[in-house]
N, C-alpha and C positions, 0 to 999 in steps of 0.2 A: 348186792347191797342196794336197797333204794337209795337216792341222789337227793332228794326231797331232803329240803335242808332241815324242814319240821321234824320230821323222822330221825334223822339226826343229832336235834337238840335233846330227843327224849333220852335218846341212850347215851347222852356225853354228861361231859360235868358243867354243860352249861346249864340241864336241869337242878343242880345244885344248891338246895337254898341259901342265898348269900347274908352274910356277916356284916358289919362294918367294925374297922379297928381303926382309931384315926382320922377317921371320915373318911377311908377305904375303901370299898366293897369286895369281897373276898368272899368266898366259899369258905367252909368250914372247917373241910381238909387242908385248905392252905391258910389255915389262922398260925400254923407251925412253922410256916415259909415266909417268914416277913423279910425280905432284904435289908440286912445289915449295912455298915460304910464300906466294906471291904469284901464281901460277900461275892464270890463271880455268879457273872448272870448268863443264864444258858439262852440262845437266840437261833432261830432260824427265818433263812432267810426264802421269802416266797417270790416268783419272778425272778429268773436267768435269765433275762433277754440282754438286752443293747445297756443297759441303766449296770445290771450288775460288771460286764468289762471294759465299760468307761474311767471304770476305778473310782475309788475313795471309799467303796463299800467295804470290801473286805479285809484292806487296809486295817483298818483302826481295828478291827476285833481279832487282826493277828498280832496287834501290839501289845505286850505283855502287862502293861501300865493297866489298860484296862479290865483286865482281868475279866473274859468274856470266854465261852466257850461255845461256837458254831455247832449243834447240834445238827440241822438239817439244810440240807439243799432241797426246795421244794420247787417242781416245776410241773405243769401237766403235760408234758415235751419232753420223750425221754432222752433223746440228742444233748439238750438243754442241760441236765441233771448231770448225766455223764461230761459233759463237755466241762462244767462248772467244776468237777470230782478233780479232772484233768489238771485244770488250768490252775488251782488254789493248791488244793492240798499238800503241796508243797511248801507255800508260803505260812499256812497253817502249824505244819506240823503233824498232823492227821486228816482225815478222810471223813468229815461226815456224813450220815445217813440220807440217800438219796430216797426224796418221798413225791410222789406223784398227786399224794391226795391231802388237800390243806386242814381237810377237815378232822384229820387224825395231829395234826397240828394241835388244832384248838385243844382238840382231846390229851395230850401231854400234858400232864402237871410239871416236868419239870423244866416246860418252857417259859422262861419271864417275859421275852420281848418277842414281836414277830416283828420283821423287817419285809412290810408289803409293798413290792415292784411290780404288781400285777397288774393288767390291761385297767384304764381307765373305769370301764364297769364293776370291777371289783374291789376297787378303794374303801369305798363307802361300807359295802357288806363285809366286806374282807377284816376292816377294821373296826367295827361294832360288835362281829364276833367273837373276834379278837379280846377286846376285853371285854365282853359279858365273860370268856373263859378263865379271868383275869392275868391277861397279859397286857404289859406296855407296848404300844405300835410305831415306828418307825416309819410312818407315811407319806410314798413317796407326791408329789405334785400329781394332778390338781387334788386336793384332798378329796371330790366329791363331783360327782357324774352332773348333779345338777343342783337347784339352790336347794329344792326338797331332802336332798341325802343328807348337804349340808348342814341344813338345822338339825336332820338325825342326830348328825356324826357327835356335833357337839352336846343335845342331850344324853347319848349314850357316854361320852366321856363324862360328864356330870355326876352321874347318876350312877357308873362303875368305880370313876375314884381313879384309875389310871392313866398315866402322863401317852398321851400324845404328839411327837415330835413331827414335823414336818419335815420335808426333804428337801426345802430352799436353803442349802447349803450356803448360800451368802449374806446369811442373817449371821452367822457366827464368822463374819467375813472380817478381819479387826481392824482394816480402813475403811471401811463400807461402814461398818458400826462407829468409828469414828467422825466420819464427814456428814453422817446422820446427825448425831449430839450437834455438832459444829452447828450445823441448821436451823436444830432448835435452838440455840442458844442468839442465833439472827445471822450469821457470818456472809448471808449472802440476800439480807433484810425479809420482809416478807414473803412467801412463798405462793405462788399464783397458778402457776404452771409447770406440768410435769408431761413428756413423753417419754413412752414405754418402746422402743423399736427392737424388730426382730426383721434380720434378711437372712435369705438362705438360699440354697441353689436346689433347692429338692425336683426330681426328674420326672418324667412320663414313670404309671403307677399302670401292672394290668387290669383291664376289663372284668372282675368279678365273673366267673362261672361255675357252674355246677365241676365239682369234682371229686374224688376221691377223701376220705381224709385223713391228710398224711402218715404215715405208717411212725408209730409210736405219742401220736397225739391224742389225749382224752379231750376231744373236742366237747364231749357232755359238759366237762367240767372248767372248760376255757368258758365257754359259755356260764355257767354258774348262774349269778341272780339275773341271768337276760332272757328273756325269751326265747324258745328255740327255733332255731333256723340250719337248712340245709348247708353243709360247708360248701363253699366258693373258695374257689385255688385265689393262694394268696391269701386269706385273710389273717392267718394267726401268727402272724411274723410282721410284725409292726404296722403294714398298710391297712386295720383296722383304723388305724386314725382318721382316715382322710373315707371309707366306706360308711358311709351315713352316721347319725348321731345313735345308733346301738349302743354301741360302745366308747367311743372318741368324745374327744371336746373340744375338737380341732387346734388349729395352731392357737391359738389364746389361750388355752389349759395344757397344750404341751409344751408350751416355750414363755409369752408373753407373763403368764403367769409370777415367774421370776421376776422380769424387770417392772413388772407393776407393784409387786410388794414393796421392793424397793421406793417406790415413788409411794405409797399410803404411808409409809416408816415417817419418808422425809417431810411427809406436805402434814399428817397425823390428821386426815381425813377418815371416815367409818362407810358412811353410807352417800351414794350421790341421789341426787333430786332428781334425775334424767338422762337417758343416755338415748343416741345418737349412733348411726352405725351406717356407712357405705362400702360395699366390697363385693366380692363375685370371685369366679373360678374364668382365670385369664388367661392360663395357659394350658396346652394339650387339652384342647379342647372336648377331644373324641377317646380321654385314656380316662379311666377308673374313678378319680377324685370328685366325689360326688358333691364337698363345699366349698367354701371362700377356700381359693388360696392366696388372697390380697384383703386386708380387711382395710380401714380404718373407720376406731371407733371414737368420739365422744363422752366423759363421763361430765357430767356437771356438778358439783360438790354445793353445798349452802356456804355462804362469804364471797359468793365470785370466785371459787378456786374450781382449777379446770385440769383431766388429766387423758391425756390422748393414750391409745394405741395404733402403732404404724406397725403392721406385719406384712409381712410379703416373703409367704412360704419358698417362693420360684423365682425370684428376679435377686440378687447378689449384689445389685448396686451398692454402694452405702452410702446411703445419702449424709448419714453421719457420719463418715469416717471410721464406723466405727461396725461391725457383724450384727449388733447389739447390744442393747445398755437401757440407762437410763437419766434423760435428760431432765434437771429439776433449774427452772428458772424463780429468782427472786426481784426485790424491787432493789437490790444493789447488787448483784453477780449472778453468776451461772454456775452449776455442778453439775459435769457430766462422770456418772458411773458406770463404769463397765466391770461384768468379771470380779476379780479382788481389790479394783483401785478405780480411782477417781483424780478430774484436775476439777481447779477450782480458776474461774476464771471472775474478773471485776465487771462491772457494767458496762464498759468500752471494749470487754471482749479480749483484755489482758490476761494472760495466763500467769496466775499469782502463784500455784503452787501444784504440783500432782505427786501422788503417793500409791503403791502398789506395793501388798506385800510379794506379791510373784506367787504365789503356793496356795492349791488346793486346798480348803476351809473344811472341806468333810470330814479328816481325823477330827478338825477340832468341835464340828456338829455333833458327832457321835459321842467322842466326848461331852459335852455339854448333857446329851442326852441319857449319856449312865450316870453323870456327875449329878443329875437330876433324880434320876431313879432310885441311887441312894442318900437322899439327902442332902448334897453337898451344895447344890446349882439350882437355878431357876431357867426354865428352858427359854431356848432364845427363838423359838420358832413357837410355839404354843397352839396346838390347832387352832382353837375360838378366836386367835387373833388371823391366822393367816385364812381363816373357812371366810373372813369378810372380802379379802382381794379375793381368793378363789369368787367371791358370791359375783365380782365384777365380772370373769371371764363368763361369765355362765347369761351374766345382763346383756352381755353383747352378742353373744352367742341367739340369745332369743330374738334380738333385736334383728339381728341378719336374716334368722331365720322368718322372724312377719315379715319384712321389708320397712320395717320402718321403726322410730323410736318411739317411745314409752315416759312415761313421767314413774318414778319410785318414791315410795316413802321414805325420805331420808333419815327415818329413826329408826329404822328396821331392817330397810333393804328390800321389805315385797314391791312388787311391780303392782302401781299403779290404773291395770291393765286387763278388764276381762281376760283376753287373747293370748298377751304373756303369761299369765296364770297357768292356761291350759297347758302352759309348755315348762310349768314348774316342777314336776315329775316324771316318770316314766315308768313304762310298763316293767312287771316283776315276770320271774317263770313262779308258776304259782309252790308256793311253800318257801321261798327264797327270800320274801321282802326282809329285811332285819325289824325285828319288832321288840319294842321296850317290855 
């Protein structure tokens, strides 16, 4: 079968000419599939790595309330697929179909949603396909490789009519969403300053080299809309992140990402005027990790409102107390949030109040997210709102990569910046770009 994703679209029903019902877009054959309130919706999920046995995935669509039906386990990893078969289908109740190629995904009509866990490079295309085919996407962090995908992602959401969920599961977090409102409302007076921190202990990564590749891996198809490259041992089990900007988006799109939405929520900033960035690769000097593993970055917002990143992939310290979070300062108190909960401290640094619900937000993400699918809910993650903090990771990202900072348009978001410009896209394998 050609791989060529053009060739592909000829013979799927994404060549289908589309309808609109509602301000929907929909194919013709599915003007008869409109999802009712109560109606179950069939999902598969793509990506079995480290994201789907962290939990909260599978969870919520074994929960009978939601009335969902897991069709596929899809991974290009056949350990992966089987492993997943293993580890759920008990919890399920049945054994869904293990499918290796996503592209027969798209092609099911009687799939509503796709739940994309797949490698950073495939966000973007993964979910544009997605619903050209018309399905709702489940996408997980960072939504988009760079800012260029990003404006895709939300024109194709536009323009198909299908709900896009993000997988910052602490937007449905109900103390996080609480101590938000509180903020706007002034509880800790005006808001000036926010830091984003992420610490972690991440180890010596190997040397990239020519090898083998892996026995039961469609490396063709990990690869997907990237350009192709010879396999290197190691790559396709997570140290992709940190092996050049192919595919990754480094710690700021795998982690950072989180606790900066948080802080755009609380401070109800869009776009900054300027960003600012110092960091480097400071540990294991002579192993694998090709970028920053220590950033910090600079955004500068219009009103004098300012919102850092403190990452530091490899050092453990906590200089807050705390693994991670997000610290939002005002002109009468402090809220630092982490996780499901938050304290709230006065201007002399008194702890007024803290609240945690204790418990994983995902059932109720996902929920939100069918509850939306059928009419019920309005989503609390909405990509065009979260594709703007994404648009942040991707500014610092650039910034690290010149060596230096950039002035932005703060109505927009483009950089300011011949230089940056050139680092606003990325190369496609050819027939793979997603195209309107």
């Amino acid at each position: 079968m050609d791989n060529s994703r053009r060739t592909f679209i000829k013979k799927s029903t994404l060549g289908v000419a589309a309808m609109t019902v509602g301000g929907v877009g929909m194919s013709a054959k599915s003007y008869g599939r409109i999802i009712g309130a109560n109606d179950r919706l069939v999902i598969a999920i793509a990506g079995l790595g480290r994201r789907l046995h962290q939990g909260g995935v599978v969870e919520p669509i074994a929960m009978k309330e939601n009335n969902v039906h897991l069709k596929y386990f899809c991974d290009v990893m056949e350990s992966q697929r089987t492993r997943a078969a293993e580890k759920y289908s008990g919890a399920l109740g049945y054994t869904p179909a293990l499918e290796s190629d996503i592209r027969r995904i798209f092609d099911d009509k009687e799939v509503d949603i796709l739940v994309n866990q797949m490698p950073d490079h495939w966000h973007t295309p993964g979910a544009c396909y997605a619903v050209q085919a018309g399905k709702h996407v489940y996408l997980e962090k960072p939504t988009s490789h760079n800012p260029y995908e990003g404006e895709l992602l939300v024109q194709f959401q536009k323009k198909y009519g299908k709900l896009i969920q993000t997988g910052n599961q602490g937007s449905s977090a109900p103390k996080i969403t609480e101590i938000i409102q509180e903020i706007h409302q002034g509880i800790i007076g005006e808001t000036y300053l926010a830091v984003a921190f992420y610490s972690n202990r991440r180890g010596e990564v190997p040397v990239p080299r020519k090898a083998p590749v892996p026995e039961g891996l469609n490396w063709e198809l990990w690869q997907g809309p990237a350009p192709r490259q010879e396999y290197m041992h190691d790559t396709w089990d997570y140290n992709w992140h940190w092996y050049g900007w192919t595919w990754g988006t480094g710690e700021t799109g795998n982690n950072a990402i989180h606790r900066l939405d948080y802080a755009r929520r609380a401070m109800q900033v869009d776009y900054p005027e300027r960003v600012d960035v110092a960091g480097g690769k400071y540990h294991f000097k002579e192993d694998g990790w090709t970028m920053y593993d220590t950033l910090d970055a600079t955004l500068l917002f219009p009103e004098n409102k300012v919102i850092k990143i403190d990452s530091k992939s490899r050092n453990r310290y906590l200089a807050y107390g705390l693994s991670t979070g997000t610290i939002v300062y005002g002109t009468k108190g402090t809220v630092v949030m982490s996780g499901t909960g938050y304290k709230l401290y006065n201007r002399e640094g008194e702890l007024l109040k803290e609240e945690d619900s204790g418990t994983d937000p995902s059932a109720l993400h996902y929920a939100n997210f069918f509850n939306a699918i059928r009419g019920k809910d309005k989503l609390n993650s909405p990509v065009d709102e979260v594709e703007k903090t994404t648009l942040w990771c991707h500014l610092a990202n650039i910034s690290y990569r010149l060596g230096r900072g950039f002035d932005v348009n703060c109505r927009n978001g483009q950089a300011l910046d011949r230089h940056a410009m050139k680092l606003w896209s990325r190369e496609y394998e050819p027939g793979w770009e997603p195209k309107l």
